[in-house]
Backbone and ligand atoms as CSV (ligand in chain L), in Angstrom:
chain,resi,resn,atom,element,x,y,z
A,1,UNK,N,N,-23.622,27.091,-1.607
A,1,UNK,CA,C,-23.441,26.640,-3.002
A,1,UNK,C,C,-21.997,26.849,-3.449
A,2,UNK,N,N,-21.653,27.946,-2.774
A,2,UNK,CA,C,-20.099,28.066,-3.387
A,2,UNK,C,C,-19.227,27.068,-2.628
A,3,UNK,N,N,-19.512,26.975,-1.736
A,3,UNK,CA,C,-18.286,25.715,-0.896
A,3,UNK,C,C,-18.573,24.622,-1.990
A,4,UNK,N,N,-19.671,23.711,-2.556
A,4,UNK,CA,C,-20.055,22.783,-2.820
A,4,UNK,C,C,-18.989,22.962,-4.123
A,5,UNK,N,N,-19.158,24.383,-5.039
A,5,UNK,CA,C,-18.361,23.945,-6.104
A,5,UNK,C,C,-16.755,24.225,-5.743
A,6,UNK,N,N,-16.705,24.736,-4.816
A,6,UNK,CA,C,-14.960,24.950,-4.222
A,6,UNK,C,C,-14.077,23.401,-4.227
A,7,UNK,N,N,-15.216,22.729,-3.541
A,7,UNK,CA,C,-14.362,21.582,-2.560
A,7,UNK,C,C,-14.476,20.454,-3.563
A,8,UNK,N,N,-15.878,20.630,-4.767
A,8,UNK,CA,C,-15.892,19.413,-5.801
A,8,UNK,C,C,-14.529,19.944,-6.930
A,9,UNK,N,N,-14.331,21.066,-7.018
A,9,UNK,CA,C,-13.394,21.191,-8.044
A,9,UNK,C,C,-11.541,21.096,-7.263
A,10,UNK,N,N,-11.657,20.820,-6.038
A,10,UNK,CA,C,-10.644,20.343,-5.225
A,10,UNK,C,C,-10.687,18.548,-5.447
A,11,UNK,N,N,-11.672,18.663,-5.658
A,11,UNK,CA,C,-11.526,16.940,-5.531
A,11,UNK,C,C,-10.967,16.559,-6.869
A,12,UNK,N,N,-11.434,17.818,-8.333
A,12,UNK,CA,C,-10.880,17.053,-9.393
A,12,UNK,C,C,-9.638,17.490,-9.512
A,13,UNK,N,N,-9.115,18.319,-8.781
A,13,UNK,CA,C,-7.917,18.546,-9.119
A,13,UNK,C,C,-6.757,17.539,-8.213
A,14,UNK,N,N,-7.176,16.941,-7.221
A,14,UNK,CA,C,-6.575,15.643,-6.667
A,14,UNK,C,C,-6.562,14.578,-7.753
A,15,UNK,N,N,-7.989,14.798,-8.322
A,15,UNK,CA,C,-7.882,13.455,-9.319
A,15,UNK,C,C,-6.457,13.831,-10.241
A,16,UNK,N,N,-6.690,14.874,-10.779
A,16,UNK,CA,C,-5.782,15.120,-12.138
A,16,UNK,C,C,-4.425,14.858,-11.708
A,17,UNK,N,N,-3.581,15.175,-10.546
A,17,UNK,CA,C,-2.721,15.210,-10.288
A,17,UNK,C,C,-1.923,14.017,-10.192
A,18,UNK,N,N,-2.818,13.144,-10.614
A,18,UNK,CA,C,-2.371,11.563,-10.499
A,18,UNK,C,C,-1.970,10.963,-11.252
A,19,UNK,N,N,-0.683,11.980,-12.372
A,19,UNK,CA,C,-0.757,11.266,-12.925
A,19,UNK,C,C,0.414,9.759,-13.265
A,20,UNK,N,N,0.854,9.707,-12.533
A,20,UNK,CA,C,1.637,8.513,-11.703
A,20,UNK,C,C,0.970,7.384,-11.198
A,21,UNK,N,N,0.295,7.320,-12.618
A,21,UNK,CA,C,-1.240,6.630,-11.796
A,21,UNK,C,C,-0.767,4.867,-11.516
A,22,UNK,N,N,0.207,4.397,-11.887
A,22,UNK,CA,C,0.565,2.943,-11.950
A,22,UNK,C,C,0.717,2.375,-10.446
A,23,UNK,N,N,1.382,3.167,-9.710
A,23,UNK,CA,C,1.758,3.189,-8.514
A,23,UNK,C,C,0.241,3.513,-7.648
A,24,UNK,N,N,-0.918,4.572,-8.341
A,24,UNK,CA,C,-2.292,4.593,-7.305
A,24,UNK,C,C,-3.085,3.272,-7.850
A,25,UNK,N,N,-2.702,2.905,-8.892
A,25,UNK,CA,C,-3.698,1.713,-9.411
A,25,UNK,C,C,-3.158,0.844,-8.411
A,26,UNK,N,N,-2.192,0.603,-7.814
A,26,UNK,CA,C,-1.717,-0.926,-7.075
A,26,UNK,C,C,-2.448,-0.363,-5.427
A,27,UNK,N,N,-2.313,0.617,-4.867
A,27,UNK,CA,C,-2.375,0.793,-3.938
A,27,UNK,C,C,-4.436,0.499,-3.568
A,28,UNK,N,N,-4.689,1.194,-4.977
A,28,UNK,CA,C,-6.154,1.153,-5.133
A,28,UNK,C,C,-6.622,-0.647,-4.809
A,29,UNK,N,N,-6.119,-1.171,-6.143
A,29,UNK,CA,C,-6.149,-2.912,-5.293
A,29,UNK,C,C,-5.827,-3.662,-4.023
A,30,UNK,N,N,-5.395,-2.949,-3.348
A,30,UNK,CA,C,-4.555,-3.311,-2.245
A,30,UNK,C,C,-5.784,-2.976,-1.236
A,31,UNK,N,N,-6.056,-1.608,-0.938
A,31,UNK,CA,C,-7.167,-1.496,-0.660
A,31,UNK,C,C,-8.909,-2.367,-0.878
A,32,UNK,N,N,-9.058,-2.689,-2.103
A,32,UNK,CA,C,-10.072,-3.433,-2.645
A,32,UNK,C,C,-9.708,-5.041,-1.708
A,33,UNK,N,N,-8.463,-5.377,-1.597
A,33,UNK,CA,C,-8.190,-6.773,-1.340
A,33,UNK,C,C,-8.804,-6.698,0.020
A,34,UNK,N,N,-8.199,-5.515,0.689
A,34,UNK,CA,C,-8.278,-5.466,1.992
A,34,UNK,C,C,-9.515,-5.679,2.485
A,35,UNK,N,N,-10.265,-5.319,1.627
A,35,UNK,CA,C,-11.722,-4.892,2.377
A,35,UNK,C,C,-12.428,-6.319,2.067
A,36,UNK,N,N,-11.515,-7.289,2.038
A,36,UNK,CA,C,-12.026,-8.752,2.318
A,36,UNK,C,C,-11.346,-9.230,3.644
A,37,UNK,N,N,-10.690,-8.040,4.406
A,37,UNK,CA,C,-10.188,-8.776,5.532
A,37,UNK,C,C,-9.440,-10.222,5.953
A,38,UNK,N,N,-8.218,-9.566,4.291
A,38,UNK,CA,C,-7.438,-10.879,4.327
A,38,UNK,C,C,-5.628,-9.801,4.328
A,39,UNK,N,N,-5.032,-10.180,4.696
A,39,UNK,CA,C,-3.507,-9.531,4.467
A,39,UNK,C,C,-3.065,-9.581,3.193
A,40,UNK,N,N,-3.791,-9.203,2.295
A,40,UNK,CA,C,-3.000,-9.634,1.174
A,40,UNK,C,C,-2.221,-8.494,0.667
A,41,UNK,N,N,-1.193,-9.078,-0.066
A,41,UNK,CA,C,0.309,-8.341,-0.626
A,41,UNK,C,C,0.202,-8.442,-1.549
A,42,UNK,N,N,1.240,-7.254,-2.426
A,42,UNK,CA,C,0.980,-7.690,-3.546
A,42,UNK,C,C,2.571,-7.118,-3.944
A,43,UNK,N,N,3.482,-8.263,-4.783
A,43,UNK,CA,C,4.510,-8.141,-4.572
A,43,UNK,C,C,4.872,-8.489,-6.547
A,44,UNK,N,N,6.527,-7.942,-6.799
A,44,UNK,CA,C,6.681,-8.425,-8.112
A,44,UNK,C,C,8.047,-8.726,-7.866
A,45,UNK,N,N,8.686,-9.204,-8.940
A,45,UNK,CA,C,10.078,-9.408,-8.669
A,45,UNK,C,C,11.097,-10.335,-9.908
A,46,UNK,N,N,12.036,-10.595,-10.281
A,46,UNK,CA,C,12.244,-10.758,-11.620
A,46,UNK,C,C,12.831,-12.327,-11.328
A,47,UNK,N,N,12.337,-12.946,-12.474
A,47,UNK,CA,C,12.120,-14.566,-12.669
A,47,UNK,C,C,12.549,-14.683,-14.046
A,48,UNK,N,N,13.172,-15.712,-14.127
A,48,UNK,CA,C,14.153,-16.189,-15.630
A,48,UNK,C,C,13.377,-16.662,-16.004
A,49,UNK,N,N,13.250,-16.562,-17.433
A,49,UNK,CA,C,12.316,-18.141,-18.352
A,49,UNK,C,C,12.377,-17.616,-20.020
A,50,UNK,N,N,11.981,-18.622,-20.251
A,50,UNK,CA,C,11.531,-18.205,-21.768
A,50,UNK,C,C,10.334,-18.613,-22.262
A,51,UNK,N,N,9.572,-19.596,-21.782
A,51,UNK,CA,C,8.378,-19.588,-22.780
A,51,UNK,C,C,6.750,-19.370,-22.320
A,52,UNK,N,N,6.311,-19.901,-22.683
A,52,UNK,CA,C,4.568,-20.510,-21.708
A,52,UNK,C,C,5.219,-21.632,-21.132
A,53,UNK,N,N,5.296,-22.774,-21.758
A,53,UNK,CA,C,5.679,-23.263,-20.699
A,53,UNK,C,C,6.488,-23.197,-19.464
A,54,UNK,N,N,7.715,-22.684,-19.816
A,54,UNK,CA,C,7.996,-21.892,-18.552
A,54,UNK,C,C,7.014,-21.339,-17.580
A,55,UNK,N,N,6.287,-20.216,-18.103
A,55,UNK,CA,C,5.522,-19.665,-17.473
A,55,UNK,C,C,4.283,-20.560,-16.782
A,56,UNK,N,N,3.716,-21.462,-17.107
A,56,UNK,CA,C,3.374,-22.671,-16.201
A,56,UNK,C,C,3.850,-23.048,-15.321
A,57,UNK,N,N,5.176,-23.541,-15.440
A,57,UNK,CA,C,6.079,-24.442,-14.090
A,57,UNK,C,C,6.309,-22.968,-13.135
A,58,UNK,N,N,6.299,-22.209,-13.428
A,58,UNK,CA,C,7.242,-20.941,-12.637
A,58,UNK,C,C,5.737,-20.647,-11.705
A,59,UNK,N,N,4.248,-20.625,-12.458
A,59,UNK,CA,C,3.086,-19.795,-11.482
A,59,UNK,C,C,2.568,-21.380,-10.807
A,60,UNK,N,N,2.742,-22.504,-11.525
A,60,UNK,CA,C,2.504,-23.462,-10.431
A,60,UNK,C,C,3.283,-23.490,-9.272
A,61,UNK,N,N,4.716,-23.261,-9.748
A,61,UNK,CA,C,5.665,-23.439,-8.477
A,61,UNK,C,C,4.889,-22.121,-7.120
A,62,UNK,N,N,4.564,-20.902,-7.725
A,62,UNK,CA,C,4.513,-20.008,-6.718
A,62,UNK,C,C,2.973,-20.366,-6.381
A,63,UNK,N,N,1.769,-20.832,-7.162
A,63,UNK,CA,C,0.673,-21.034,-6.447
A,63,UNK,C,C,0.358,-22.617,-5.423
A,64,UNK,N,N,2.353,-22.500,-5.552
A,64,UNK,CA,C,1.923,-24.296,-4.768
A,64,UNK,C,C,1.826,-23.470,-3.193
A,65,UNK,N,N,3.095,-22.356,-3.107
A,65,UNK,CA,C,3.134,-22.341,-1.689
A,65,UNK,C,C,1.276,-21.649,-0.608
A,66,UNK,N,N,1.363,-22.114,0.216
A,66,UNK,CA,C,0.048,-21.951,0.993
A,66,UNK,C,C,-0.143,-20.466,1.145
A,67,UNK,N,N,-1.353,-19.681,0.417
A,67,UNK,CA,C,-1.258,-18.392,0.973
A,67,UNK,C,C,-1.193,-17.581,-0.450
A,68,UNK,N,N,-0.738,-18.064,-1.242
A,68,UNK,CA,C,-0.152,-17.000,-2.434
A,68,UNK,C,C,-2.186,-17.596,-3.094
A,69,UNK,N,N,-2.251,-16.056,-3.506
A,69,UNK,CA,C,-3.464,-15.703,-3.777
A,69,UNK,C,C,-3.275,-15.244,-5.291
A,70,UNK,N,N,-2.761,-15.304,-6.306
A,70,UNK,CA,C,-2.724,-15.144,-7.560
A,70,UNK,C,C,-1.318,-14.794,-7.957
A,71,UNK,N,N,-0.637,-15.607,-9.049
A,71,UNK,CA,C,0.624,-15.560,-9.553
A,71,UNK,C,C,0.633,-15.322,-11.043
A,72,UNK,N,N,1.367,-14.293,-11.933
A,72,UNK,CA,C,1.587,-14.022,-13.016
A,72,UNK,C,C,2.874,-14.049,-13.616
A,73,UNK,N,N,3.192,-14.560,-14.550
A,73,UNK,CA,C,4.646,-14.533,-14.488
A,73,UNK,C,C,4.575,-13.597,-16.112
A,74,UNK,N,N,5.379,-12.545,-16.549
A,74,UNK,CA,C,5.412,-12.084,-17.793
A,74,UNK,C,C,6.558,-12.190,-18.438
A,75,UNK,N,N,6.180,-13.344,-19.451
A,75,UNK,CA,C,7.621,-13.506,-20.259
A,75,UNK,C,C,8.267,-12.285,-20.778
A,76,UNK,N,N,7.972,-11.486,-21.403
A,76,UNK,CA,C,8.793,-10.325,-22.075
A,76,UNK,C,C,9.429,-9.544,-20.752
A,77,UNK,N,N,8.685,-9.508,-19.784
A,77,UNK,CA,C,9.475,-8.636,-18.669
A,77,UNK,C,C,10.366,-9.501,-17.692
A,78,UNK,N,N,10.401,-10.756,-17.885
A,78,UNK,CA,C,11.147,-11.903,-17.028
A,78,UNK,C,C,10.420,-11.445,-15.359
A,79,UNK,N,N,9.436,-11.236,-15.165
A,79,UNK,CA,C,9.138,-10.844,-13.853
A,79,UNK,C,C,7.419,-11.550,-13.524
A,80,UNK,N,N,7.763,-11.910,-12.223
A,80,UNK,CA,C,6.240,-12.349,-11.934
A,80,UNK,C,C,5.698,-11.266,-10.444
A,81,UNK,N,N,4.064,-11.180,-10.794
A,81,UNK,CA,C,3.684,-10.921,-10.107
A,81,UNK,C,C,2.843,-11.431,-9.272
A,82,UNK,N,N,2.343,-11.359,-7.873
A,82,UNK,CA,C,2.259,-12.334,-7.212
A,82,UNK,C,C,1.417,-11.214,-6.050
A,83,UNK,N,N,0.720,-12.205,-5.439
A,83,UNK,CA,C,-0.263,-11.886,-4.366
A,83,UNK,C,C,-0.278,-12.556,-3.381
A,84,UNK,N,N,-0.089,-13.098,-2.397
A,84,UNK,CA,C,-0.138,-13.738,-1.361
A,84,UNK,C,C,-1.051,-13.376,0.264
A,85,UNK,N,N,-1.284,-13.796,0.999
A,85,UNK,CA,C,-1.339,-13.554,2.357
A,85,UNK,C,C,-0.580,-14.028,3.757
A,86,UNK,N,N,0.115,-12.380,3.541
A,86,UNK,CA,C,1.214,-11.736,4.592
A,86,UNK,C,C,0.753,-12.975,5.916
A,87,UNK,N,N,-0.096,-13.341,6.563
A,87,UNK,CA,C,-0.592,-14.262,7.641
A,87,UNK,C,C,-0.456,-16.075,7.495
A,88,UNK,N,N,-0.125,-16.285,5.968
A,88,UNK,CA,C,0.075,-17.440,6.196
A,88,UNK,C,C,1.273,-17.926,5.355
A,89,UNK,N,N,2.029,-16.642,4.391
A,89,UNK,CA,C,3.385,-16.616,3.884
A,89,UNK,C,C,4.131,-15.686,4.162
A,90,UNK,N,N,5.452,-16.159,3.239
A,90,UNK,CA,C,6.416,-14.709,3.342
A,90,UNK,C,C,7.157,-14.532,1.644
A,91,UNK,N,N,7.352,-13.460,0.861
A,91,UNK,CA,C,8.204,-13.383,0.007
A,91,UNK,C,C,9.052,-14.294,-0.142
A,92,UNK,N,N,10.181,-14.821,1.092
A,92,UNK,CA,C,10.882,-15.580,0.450
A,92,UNK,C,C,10.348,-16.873,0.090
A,93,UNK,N,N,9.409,-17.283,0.959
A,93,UNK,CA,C,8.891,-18.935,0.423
A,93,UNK,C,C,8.699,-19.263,-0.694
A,94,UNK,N,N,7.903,-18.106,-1.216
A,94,UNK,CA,C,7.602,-18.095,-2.940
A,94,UNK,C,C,8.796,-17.920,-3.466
A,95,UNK,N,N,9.864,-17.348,-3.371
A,95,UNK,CA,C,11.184,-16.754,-4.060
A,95,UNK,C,C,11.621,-18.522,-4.113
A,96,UNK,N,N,11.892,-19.187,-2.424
A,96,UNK,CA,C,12.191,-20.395,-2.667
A,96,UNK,C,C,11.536,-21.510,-3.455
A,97,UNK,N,N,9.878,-21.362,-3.349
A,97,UNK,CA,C,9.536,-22.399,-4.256
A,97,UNK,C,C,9.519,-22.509,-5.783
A,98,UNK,N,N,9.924,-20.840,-6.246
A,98,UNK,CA,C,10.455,-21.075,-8.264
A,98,UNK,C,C,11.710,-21.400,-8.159
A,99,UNK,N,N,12.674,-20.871,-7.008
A,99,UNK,CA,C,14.249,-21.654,-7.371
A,99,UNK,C,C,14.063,-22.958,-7.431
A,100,UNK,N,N,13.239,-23.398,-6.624
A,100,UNK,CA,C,12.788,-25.033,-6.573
A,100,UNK,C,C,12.324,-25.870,-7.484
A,101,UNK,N,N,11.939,-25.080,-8.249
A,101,UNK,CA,C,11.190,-25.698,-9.863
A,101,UNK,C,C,12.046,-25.313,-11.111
A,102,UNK,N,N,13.327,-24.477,-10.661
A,102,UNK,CA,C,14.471,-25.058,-11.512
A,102,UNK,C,C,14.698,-23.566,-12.086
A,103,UNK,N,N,13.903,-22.143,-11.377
A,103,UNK,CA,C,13.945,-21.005,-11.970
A,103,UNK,C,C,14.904,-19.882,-10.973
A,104,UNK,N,N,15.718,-19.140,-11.696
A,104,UNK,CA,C,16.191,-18.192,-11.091
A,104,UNK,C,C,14.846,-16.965,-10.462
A,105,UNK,N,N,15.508,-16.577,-9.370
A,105,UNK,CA,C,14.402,-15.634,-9.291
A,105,UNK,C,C,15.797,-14.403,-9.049
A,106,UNK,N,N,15.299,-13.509,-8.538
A,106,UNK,CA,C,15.893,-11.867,-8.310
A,106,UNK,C,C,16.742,-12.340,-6.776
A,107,UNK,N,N,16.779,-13.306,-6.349
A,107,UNK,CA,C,17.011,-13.421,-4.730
A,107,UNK,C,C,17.561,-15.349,-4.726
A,108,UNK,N,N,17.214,-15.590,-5.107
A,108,UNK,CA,C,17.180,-17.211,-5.227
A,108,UNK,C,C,17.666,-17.859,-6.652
A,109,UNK,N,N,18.917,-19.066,-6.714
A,109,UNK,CA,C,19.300,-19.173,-7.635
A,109,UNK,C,C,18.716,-20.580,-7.795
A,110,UNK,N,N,18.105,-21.046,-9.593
A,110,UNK,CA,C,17.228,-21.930,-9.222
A,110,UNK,C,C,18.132,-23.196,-8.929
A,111,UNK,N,N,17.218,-23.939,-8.875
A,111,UNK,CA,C,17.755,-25.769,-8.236
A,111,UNK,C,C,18.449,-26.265,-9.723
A,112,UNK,N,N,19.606,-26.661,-9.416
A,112,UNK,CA,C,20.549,-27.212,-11.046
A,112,UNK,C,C,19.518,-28.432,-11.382
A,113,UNK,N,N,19.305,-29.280,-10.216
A,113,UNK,CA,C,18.577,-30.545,-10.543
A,113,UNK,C,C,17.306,-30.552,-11.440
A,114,UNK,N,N,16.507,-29.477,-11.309
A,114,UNK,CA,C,15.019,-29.001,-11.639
A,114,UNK,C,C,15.297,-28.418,-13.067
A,115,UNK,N,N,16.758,-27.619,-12.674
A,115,UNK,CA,C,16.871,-27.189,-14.278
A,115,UNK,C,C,17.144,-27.818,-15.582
A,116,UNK,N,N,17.813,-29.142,-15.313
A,116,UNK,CA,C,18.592,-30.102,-15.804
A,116,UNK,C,C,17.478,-30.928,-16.408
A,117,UNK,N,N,16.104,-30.690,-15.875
A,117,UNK,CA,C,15.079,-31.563,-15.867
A,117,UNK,C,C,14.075,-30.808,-16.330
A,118,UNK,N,N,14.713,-29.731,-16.588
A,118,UNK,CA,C,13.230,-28.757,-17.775
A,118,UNK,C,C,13.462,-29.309,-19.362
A,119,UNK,N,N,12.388,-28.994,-19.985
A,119,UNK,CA,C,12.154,-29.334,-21.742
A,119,UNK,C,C,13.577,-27.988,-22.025
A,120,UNK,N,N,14.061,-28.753,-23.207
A,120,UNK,CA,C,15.099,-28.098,-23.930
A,120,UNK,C,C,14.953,-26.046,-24.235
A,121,UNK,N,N,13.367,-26.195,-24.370
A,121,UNK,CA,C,12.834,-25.127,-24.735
A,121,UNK,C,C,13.304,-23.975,-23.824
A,122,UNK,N,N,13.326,-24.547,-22.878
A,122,UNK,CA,C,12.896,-24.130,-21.052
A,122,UNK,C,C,14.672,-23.883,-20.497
A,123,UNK,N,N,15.202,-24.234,-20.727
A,123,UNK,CA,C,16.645,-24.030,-20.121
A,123,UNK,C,C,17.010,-22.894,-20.803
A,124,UNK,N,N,16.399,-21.492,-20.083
A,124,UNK,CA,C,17.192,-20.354,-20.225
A,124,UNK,C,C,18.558,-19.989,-19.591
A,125,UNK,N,N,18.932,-19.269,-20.389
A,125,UNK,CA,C,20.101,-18.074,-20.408
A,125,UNK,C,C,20.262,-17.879,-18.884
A,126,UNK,N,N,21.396,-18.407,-18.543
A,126,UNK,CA,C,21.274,-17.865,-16.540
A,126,UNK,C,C,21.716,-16.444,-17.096
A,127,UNK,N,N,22.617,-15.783,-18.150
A,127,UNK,CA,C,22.179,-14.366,-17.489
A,127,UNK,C,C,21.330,-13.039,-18.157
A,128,UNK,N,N,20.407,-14.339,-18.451
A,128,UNK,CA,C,19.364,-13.227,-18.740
A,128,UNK,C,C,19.126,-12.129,-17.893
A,129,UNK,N,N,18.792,-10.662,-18.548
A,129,UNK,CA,C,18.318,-9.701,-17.654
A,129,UNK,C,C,17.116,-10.401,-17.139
A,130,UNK,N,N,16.589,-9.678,-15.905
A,130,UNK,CA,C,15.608,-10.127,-15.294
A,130,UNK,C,C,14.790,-8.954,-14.516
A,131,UNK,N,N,13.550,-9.148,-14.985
A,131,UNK,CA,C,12.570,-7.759,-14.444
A,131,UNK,C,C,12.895,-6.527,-14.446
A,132,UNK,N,N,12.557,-6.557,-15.860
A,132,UNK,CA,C,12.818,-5.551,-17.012
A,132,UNK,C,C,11.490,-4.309,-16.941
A,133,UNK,N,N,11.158,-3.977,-16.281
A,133,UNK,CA,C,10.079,-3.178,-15.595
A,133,UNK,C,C,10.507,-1.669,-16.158
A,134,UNK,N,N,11.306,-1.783,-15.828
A,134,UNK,CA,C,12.198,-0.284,-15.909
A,134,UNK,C,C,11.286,0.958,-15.144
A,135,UNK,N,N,10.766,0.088,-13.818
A,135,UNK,CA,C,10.192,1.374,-12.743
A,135,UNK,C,C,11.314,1.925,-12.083
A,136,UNK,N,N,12.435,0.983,-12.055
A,136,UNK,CA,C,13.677,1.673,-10.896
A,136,UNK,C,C,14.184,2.203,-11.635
A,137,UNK,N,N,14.623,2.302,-13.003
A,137,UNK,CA,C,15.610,2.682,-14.001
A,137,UNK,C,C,15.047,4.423,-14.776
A,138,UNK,N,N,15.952,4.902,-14.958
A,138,UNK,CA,C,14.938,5.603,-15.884
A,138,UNK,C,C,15.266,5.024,-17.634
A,139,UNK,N,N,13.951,4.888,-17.910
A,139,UNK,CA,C,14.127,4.325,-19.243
A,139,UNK,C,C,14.032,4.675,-20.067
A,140,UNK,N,N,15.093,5.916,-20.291
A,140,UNK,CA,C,15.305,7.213,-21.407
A,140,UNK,C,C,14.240,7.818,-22.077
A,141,UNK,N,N,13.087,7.973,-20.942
A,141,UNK,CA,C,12.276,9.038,-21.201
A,141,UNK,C,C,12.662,10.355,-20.581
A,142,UNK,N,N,13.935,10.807,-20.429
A,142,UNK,CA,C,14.238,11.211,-19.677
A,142,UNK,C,C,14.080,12.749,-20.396
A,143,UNK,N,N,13.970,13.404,-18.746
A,143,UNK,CA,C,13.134,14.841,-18.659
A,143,UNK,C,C,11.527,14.775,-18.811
A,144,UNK,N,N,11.138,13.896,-19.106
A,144,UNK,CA,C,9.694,13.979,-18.713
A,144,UNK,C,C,8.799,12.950,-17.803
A,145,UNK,N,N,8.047,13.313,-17.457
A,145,UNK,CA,C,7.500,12.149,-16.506
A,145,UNK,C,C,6.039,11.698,-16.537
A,146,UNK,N,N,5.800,10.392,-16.958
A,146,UNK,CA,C,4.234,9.826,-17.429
A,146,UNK,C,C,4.510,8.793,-17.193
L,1,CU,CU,CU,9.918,-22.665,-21.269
């Protein structure tokens, strides 16, 4: 009886310790994906735009390429997130197919032609910041960590 409550109150103290939990929530999905026995990735990365519509042309462009398994693009953070399968894509294809639809991405500068050819609305700021996440940065919460 005593091991039973030793090793359950070990387990909550693994739980508690988590609390960096943004980084176990992705890994947790990653896992969940897996266990459909597909490669899937799950990747983010920073994309120019300004509106919904934007945000249309930018997740069509990335759910055109073969393989990408769910695309999000978040206007306030200029960043999309994206899912694919590692077996029938790669990061850059998707990186290439929003430069292709006239969008900067973090790696890829978009197509002038595509841009030239977006609604007025839609021709953002080339230097907009881009993927504004502020996971790499510290974002003057500084000295504490949550
Ligand atoms: Cu737009």
């Amino acid at each position: 009886m005593k091991k039973v409550i030793l090793s359950l109150s070990m387990i909550a103290m693994i739980g508690l310790t988590g609390c960096n939990n943004q980084e176990k929530k992705q890994t947790e999905n990653a896992a969940i994906e897996n266990s459909k026995e597909l490669v899937i990735k799950d990747v983010s990365f920073g994309v120019r735009g300004n509106c919904g519509m934007c945000k249309n042309t930018i997740e069509k462009a990335a759910n055109s390429v073969d393989g990408v398994t769910s695309a999000n693009w978040d206007g306030n953070k200029k960043k999309i997130d994206v899912s694919f399968d590692e077996s029938k894509t790669n990061l850059m294809a998707i990186h290439n197919a929003i430069a292709a639809s006239g969008y900067d991405t973090e790696k890829v500068a978009g197509s002038k032609e595509a841009y030239k050819n977006l609604p007025g609305c839609c021709q953002y700021d080339h230097s907009m910041k881009m993927n504004q996440s502020g996971e790499n940065k510290s974002d003057n919460h500084s000295g504490h960590n949550h």
